[in-house]
TORNU-513639 format. One record per residue (C-alpha): x, y, z. Coordinates in nm, 4 decimals. Each point is the difference from the previous one (the first is absolute). Example, Ala and Ser with C-alpha at 12.3 -4.5 7.8 and 13.67 -1.06 7.14 Angstrom:
! TORNU-513639
@u:1.2300, v:-0.4500, w:0.7800
@u:0.1370, v:0.3440, w:-0.0660
***
This chain:
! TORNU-513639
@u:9.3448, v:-9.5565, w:-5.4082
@u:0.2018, v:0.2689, w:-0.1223
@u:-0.0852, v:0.3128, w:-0.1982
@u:0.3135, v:0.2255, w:-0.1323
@u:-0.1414, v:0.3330, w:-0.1552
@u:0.3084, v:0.2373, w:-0.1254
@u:0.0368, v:0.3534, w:0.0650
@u:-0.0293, v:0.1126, w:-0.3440
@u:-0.3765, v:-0.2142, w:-0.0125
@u:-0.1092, v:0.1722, w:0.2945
@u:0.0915, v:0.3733, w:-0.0895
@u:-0.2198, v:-0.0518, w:-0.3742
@u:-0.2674, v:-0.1310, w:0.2201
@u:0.0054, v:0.2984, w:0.1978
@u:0.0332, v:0.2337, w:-0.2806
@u:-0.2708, v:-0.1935, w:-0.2071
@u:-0.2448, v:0.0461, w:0.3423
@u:0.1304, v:0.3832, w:0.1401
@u:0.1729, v:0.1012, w:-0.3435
@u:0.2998, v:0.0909, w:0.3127
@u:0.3782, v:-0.0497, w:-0.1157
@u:0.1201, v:-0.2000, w:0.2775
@u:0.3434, v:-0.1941, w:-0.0059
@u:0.0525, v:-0.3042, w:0.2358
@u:0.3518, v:-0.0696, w:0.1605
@u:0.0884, v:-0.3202, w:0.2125
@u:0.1556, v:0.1524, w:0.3694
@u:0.0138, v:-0.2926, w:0.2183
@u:-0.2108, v:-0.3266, w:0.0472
@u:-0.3271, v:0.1831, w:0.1050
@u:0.0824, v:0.3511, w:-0.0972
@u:-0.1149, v:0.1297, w:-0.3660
@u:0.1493, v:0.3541, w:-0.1252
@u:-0.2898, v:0.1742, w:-0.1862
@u:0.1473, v:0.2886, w:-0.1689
@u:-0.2668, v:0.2774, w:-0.1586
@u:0.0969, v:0.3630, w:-0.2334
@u:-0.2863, v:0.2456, w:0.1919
@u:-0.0541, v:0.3108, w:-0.1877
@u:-0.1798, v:0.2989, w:0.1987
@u:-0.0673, v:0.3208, w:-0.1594
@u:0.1019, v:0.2539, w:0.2410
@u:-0.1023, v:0.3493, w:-0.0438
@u:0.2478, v:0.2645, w:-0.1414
@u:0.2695, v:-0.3133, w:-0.0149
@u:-0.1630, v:-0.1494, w:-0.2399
@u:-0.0342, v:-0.4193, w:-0.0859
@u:0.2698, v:-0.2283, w:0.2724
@u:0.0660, v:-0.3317, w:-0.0393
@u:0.1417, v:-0.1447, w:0.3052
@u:0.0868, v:-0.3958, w:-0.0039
@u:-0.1269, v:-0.1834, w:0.3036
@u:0.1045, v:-0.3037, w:0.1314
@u:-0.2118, v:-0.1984, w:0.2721
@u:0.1538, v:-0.3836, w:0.1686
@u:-0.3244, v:-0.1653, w:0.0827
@u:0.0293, v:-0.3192, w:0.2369
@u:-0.2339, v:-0.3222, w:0.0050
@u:-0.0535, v:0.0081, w:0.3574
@u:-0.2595, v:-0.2563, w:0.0453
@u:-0.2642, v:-0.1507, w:-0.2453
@u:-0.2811, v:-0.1375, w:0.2010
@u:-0.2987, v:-0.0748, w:-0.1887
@u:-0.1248, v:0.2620, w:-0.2604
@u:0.2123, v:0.2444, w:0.1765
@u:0.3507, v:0.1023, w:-0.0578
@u:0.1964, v:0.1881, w:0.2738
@u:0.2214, v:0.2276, w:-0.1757
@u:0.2998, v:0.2597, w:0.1784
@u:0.1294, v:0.2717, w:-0.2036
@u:0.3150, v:0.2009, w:0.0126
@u:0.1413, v:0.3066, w:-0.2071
@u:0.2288, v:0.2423, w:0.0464
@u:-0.0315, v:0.2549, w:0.3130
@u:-0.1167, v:0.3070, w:-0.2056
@u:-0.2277, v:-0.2430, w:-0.2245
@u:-0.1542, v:-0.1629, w:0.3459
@u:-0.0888, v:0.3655, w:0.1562
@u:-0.1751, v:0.0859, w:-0.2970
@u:-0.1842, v:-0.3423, w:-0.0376
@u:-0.0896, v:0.0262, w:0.3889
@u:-0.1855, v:0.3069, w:-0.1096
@u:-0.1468, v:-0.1384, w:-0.3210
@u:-0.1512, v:-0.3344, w:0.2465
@u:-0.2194, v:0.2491, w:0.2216
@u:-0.1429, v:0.1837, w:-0.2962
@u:-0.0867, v:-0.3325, w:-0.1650
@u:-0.0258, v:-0.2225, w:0.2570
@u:-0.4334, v:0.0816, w:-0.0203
@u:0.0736, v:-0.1148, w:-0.4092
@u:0.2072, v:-0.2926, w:0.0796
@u:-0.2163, v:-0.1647, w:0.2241
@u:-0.3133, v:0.0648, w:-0.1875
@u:0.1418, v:-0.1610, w:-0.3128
@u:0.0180, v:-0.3310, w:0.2211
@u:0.2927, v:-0.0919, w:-0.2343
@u:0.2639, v:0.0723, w:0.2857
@u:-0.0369, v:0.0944, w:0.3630
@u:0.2441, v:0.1366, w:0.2460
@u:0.2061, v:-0.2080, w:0.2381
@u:0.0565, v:0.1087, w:0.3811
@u:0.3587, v:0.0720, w:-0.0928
@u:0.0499, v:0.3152, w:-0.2096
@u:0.1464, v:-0.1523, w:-0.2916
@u:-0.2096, v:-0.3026, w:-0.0067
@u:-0.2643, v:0.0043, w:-0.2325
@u:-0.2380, v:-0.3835, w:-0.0641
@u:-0.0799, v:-0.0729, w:-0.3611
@u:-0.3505, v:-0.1826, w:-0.0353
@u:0.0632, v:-0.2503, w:-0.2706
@u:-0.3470, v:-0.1001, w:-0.0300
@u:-0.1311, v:0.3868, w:-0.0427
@u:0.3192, v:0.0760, w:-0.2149
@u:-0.1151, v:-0.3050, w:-0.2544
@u:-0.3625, v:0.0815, w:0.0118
@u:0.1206, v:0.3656, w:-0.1349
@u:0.2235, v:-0.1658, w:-0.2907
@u:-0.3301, v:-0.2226, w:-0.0900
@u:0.2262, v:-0.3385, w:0.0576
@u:-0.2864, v:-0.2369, w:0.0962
@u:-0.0050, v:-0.2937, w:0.2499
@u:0.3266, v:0.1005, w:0.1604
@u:-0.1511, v:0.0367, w:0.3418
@u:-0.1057, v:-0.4299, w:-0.0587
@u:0.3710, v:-0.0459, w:-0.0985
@u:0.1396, v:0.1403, w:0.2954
@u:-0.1996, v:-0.1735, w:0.2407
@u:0.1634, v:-0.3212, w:-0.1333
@u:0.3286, v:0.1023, w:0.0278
@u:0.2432, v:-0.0191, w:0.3234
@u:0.3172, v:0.0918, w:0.1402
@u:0.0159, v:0.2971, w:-0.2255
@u:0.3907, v:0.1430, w:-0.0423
@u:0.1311, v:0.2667, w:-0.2132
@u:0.3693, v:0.0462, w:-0.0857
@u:0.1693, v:0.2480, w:-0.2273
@u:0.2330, v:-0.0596, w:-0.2389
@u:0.2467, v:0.1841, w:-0.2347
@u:-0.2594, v:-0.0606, w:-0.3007
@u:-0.2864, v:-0.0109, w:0.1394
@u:-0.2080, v:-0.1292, w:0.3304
@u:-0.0955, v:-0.3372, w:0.0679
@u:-0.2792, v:-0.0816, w:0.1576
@u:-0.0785, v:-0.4001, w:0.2026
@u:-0.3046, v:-0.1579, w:0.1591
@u:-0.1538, v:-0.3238, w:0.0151
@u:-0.3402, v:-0.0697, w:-0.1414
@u:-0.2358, v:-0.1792, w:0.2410
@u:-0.3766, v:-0.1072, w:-0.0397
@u:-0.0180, v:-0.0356, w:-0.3771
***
């Protein structure tokens, strides 16, 4: 079975759930461009907008989890480095996403992730699917498995 879900689909969902701007951009087969305008008020500078732009790589899917490896630019990945040890108490406690044993791997927990956005049964659903595969594509990302035990 195959799912196809386009870029522009998933950024409302995440504005509709976060109420974040994000833009989606295909990079290569497993690599997703997620582009985001941060504003910071900085004091005696006044309000900055600074456009970020993260690739974000489908690693591995096993199970409920999703292995994801980011990349930015240099300056961008300092600052982030520094960002992960302040939050990394917040991040883990939310049980949404956990950190990987590389330093730019972070694991996505599809079941807790679901559970947050109130979709029901999808934990049931995934145990009946298999050979799970995700593949980007200029529009959007497609996403295969096979559907066992029904």
């Amino acid at each position: 079975m195959k799912v196809f879900i386009s870029y522009p689909e998933i950024q409302d969902i995440v504005f509709l759930k976060t109420g974040k701007n994000i833009i989606l951009s295909f990079k290569d087969d497993r690599t997703v461009t997620v582009g985001h305008t941060l504003s910071v008020r900085i004091p005696l500078l006044g309000q900055i907008e600074k456009d970020i732009k993260v690739n974000i790589t489908i690693e591995e899917i096993h199970g409920m989890d999703i292995k994801l490896k980011y990349s930015m630019f240099l300056g961008m990945e300092m600052l982030f480095s520094g960002v992960r040890k302040v939050l990394a108490d917040i991040i883990e406690n939310s049980q949404l996403l956990s950190w990987g044993e590389d330093s730019k791997i972070i694991i996505l927990h599809l079941d807790k992730v679901a559970e947050k956005m109130n979709i029901h049964n999808f934990n049931q659903l995934i145990n009946h699917c298999s050979d799970i595969a995700f593949k980007a594509e200029e529009d959007g990302v497609l996403i295969s498995f096979k559907l066992q035990d029904l």
